[in-house]
C-alpha positions in Angstrom: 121.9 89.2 66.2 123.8 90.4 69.4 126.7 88.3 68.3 126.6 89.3 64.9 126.6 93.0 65.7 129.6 92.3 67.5 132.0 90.9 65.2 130.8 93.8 62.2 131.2 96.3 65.4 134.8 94.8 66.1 135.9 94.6 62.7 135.4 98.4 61.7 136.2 99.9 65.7 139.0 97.4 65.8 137.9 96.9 68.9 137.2 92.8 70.7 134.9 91.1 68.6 133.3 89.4 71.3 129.4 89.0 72.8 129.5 89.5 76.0 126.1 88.3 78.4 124.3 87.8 81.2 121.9 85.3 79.7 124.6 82.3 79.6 121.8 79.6 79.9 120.4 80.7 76.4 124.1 81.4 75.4 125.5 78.1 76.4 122.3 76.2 74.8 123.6 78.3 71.7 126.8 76.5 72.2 125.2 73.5 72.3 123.5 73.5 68.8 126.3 74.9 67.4 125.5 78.5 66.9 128.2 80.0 69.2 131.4 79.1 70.2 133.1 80.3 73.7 136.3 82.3 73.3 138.4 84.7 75.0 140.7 87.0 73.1 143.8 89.4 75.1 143.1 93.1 74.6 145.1 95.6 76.0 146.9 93.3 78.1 143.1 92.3 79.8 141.7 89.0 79.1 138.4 89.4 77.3 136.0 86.2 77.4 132.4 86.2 75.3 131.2 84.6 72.7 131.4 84.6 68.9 129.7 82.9 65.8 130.2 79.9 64.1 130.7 79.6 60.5 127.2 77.9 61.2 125.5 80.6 63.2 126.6 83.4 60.5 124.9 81.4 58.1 122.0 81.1 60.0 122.0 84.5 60.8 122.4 85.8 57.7 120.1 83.5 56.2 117.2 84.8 58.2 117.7 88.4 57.4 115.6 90.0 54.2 
C-alpha cells in the first residue's frame, strides 16, 4: 500500500515516486516474489534510492482493494 501511495503521491506532487523504508528484510522479500523492484531515480541533483511497484505488485494491489 506504502508503495502504491507513493507512485499516486509522486505523480500528482511531481515529486520522486519512490518507497522509501526501514523494514528492507520485508522489502527485499517483496523483491523477491516479485512485488517490488529496487530503483533509484536523480532529483534535484540528489540521488534518491527506494522502491517501486511492479506491473505485478499493482495488480496485486489493486486487485485486493474493494
Amino acid at each position: 500500500e506504502r508503495a502504491f501511495e507513493a507512485e499516486v503521491r509522486g505523480a500528482i506532487q511531481k515529486c520522486p515516486r519512490l518507497m522509501q523504508t526501514k523494514a528492507t528484510a520485508r522489502a527485499d522479500a517483496m523483491v523477491a516474489d516479485g512485488l517490488l523492484t529496487k530503483a533509484a531515480e536523480m532529483w534535484s541533483g540528489a540521488r534518491i534510492e527506494g522502491y517501486e511497484l511492479t506491473h505485478a505488485g499493482r495488480l496485486l494491489y489493486c486487485a485486493t482493494c474493494d
